[in-house]
KOLBA-945976 format. One line per field, with one value per residue (C-alpha): residue in one letter; residue number from 1; x, y, z. Coordinates in nm, 2 decimals. Layout:
BEGIN
residuo [a,...];
num [NUM,...];
xx [X,...];
yy [Y,...];
zz [Z,...];
This chain:
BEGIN
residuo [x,x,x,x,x,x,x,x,x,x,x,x,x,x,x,x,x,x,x,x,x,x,x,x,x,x,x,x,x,x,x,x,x,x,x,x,x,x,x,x,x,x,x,x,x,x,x,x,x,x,x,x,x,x,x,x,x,x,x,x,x,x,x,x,x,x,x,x,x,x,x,x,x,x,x,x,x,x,x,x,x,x,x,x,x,x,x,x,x,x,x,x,x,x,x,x,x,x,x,x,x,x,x,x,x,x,x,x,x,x,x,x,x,x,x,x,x,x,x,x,x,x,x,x,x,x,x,x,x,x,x,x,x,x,x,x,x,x,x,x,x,x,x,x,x];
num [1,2,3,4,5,6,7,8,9,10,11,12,13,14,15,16,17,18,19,20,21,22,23,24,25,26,27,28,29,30,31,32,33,34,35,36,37,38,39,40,41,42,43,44,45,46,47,48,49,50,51,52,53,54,55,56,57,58,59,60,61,62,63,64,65,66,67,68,69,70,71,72,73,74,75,76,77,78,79,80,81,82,83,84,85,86,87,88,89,90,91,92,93,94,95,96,97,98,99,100,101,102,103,104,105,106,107,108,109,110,111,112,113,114,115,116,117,118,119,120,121,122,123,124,125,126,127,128,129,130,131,132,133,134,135,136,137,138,139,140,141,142,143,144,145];
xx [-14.19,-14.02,-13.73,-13.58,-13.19,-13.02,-12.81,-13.07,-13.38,-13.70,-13.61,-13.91,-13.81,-13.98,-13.97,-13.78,-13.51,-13.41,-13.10,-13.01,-12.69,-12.81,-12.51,-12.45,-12.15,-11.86,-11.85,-12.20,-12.37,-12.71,-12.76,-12.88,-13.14,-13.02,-13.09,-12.87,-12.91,-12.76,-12.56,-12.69,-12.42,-12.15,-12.24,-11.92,-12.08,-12.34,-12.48,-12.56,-12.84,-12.92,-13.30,-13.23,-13.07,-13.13,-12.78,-12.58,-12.52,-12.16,-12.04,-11.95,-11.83,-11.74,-11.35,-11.30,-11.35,-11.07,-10.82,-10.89,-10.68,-10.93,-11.01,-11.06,-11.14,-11.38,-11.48,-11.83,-11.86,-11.83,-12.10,-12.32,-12.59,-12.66,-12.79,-12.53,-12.60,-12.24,-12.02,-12.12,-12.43,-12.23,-12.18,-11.89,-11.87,-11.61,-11.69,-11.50,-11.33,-11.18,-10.85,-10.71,-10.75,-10.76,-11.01,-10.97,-11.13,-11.14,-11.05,-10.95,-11.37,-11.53,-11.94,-12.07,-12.43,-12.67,-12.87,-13.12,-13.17,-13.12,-12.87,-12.54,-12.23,-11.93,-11.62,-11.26,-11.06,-10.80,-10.60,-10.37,-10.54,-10.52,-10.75,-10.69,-10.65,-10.58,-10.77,-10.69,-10.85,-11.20,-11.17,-11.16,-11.56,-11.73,-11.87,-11.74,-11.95];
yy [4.42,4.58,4.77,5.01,4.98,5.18,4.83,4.53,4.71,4.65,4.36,4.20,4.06,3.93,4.16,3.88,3.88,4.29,4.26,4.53,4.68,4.90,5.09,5.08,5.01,5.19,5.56,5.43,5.52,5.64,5.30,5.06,4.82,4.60,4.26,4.01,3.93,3.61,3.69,3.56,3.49,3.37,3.18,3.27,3.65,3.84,4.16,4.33,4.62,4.92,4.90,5.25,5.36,5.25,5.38,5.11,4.76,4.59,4.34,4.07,3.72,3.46,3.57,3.17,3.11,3.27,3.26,2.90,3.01,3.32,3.39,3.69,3.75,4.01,4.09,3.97,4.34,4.42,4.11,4.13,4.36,4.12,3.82,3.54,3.21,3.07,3.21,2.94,3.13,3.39,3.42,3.65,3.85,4.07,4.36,4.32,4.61,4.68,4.73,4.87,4.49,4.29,4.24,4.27,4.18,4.40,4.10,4.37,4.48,4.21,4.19,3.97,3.83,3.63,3.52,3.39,3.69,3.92,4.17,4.25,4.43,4.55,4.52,4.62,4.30,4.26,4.06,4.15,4.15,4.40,4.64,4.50,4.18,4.10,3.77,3.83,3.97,4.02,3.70,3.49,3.59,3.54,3.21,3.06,2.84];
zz [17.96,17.67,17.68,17.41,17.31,17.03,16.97,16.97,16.93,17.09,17.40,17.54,17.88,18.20,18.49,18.69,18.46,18.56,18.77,19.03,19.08,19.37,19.36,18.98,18.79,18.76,18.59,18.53,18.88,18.73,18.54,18.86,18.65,18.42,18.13,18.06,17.73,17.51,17.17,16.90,16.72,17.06,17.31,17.51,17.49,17.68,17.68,17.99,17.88,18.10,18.14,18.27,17.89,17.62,17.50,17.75,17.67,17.79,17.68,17.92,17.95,18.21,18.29,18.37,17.98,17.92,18.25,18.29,18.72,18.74,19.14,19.27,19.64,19.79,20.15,20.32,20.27,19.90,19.82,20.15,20.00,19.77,19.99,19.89,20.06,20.01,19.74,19.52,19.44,19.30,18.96,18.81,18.49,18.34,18.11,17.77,17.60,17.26,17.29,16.91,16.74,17.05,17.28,17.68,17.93,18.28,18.54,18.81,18.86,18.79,18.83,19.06,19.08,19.24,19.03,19.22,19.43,19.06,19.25,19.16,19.25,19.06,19.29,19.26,19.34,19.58,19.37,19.17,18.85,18.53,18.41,18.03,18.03,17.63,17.50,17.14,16.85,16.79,16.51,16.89,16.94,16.68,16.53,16.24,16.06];
């Protein structure tokens, strides 16, 4: 399946590989299908594309990588929709924002996926986390030969 995007071009992906966030993400509500695409260039960096438009990708990042003592706790209710097992199926993803010359990372709504099941959920934790979590400046993403 090919899908358009105003950043990467022409994607071809499988059909297995669309993730559903059922009720969005967000500020984003209308955008409920969704790829998650490597970067090219970082391996610590992903790309989640909106299937839906082609003018959406995030970019998103294990918040572990970063905040070695990340944990955030959600109710059986904000991840039941999507099928879990045991919350080690889950994976979690933070959305990463440019903050002036730093980057930050959103740790207080993370996105949490089953990968297996390809649905996910953007929650707001109930930790104490912050919306801008600063990781540096953008120099800390990008490969250097």
């Amino acid at each position: 399946m090919d899908i358009a995007t105003t950043r990467f071009g022409t994607v071809t992906i499988e059909p297995d590989d669309v993730l559903t966030f059922v009720d969005g993400l967000i500020g984003m509500e209308d955008c409920q299908r969704w790829a998650l695409l490597a970067d090219a260039q970082n391996g610590a960096l992903g790309w989640l594309q909106s299937v839906d438009r082609s003018d959406v990708a995030l970019a998103v990042v294990s918040p572990r990588r970063f905040v070695a003592d990340y944990r955030v706790r959600v109710t059986r209710r904000d991840v039941e929709s999507l099928g879990l097992p045991s919350a080690n199926d889950a994976q979690v993803l933070v959305i990463v924002n440019r903050l002036g010359d730093s980057l930050a990372l959103n740790l207080k709504a993370p996105l949490v996926v089953h990968v297996a099941g390809r649905a996910g959920r953007q929650i707001v934790a109930k930790d104490d986390h912050p919306v801008q979590h600063v990781v540096g400046g953008a120099k800390r993403f990008r490969r250097t030969a």
